[in-house]
Structure formats: C-alpha cells, structure tokens
C-alpha positions as CSV (number, residue, x, y, z in Angstrom):
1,X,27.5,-69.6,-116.0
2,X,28.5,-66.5,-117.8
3,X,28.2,-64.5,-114.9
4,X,30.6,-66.6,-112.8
5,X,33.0,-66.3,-115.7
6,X,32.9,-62.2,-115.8
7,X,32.7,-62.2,-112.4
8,X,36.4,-63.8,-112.1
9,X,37.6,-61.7,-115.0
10,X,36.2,-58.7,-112.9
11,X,37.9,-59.8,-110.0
12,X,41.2,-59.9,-111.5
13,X,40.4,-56.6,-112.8
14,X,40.4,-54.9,-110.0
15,X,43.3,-57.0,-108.3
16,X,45.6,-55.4,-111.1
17,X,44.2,-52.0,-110.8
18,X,44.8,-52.0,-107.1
19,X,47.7,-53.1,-107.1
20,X,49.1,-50.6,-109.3
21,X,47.3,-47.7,-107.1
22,X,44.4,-47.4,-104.0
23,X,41.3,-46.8,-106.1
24,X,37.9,-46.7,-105.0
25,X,34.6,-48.2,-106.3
26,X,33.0,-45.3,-108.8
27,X,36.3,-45.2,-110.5
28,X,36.0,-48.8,-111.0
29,X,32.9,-48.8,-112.2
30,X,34.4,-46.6,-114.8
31,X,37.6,-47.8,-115.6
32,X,35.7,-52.0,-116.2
33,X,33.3,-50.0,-118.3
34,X,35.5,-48.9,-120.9
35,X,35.8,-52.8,-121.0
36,X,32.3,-53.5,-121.9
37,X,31.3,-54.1,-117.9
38,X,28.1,-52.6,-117.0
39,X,28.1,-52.7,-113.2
40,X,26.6,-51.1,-110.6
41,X,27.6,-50.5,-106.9
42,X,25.3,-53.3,-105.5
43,X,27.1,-56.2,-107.9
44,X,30.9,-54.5,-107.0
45,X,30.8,-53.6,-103.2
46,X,30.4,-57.0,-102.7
47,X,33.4,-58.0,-105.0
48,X,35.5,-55.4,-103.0
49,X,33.9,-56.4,-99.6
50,X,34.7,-60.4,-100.5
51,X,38.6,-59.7,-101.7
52,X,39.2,-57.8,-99.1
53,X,37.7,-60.2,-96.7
54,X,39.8,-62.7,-98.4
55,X,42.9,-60.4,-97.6
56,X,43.4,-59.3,-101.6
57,X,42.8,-56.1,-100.4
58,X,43.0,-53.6,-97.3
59,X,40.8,-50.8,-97.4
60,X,41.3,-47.3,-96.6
61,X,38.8,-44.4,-95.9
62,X,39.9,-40.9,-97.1
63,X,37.9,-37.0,-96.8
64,X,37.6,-36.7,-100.3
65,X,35.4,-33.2,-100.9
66,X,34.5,-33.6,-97.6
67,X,32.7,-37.4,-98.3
68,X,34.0,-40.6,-97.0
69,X,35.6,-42.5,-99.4
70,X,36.9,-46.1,-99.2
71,X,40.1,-46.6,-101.4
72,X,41.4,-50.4,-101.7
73,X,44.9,-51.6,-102.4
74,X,46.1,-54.9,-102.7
75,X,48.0,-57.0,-99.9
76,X,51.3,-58.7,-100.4
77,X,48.9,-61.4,-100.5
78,X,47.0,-60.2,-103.4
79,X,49.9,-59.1,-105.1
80,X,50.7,-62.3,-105.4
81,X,47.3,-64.1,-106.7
82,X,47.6,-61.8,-109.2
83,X,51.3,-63.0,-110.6
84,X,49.5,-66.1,-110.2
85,X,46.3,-65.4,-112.2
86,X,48.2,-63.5,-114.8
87,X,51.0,-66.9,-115.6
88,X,47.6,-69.0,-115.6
89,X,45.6,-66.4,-118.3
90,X,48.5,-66.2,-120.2
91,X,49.1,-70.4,-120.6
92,X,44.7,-70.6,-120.8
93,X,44.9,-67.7,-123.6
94,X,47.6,-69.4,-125.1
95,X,45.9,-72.7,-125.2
96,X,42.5,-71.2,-126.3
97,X,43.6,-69.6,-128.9
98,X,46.4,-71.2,-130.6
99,X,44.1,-72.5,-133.0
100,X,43.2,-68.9,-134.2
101,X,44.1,-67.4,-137.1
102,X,45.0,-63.4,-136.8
C-alpha cells in the first residue's frame, strides 16, 4: 500500500518538474533522489510512459552527445492536474496535520 502512495507522490513529482521545464528520466531519477526516492529506470519509464499515455505529458527525442534522449513536458492537460493535485495536497496536508504541534 506504501508503494501506491509514493508512487502518486512520484507522479506529481514529475508533473511539477515538467511542467516547469522538458526533463528526461536520469535527471529524474536524480532530482526525486534528493527526496529520499530510490528508483530505478525499470519502476520510472513506466511512470513516464503511463502520464504520457494519459496525455500529462508529450514527449520529445533530442541528440544529446550524440545519444537519443527522450525529454517530457507537460500538456495543457497536465498543467492542469497538477493545479488540481496541488489545491487537493494543500487542503489533505492541511487536514493531516492541523493536529501537529511545530
């Protein structure tokens, strides 16, 4: 059950990095790591691949060092799950923790 709850917080991870910038999956894998996400390409290609599929995200293949790499952005669509995501974290946070002493 943990899983599926990182797994959504990773998702919306990565909706609000791409939609500030196209980014690509190492740089992911880095960037959710500083968060205490270990991760590797075969549980996050699949995340990218299933957003994207779900129109979150458009992807984009750039010559990069002379490599392929694929660099996602977020949709209009995705753009706005996240505004949608982020008002219903902030009310859940809010909720959770209002008991919480600082």
């Amino acid at each position: 059950m943990l899983r599926d709850f990182f797994l959504g917080f990773i998702r919306i991870h990565v909706l609000h990095h791409a939609c500030q910038e196209p980014v690509y999956g190492l740089q992911l894998i880095a960037e959710l790591a500083r968060h205490g996400y270990r991760l590797s390409p075969g549980t996050l290609y699949p995340v990218l691949h299933g957003l994207e599929k779900s129109g979150y995200l458009v992807r984009e293949e750039r010559v990069v060092d002379g490599k392929r790499r694929k660099y996602y952005r977020a949709t209009p669509r995705g753009q706005e799950a996240l505004a949608e995501a982020k008002a219903r974290i902030a009310e859940l946070v809010a909720e959770v923790l209002e008991d919480e002493t600082p």
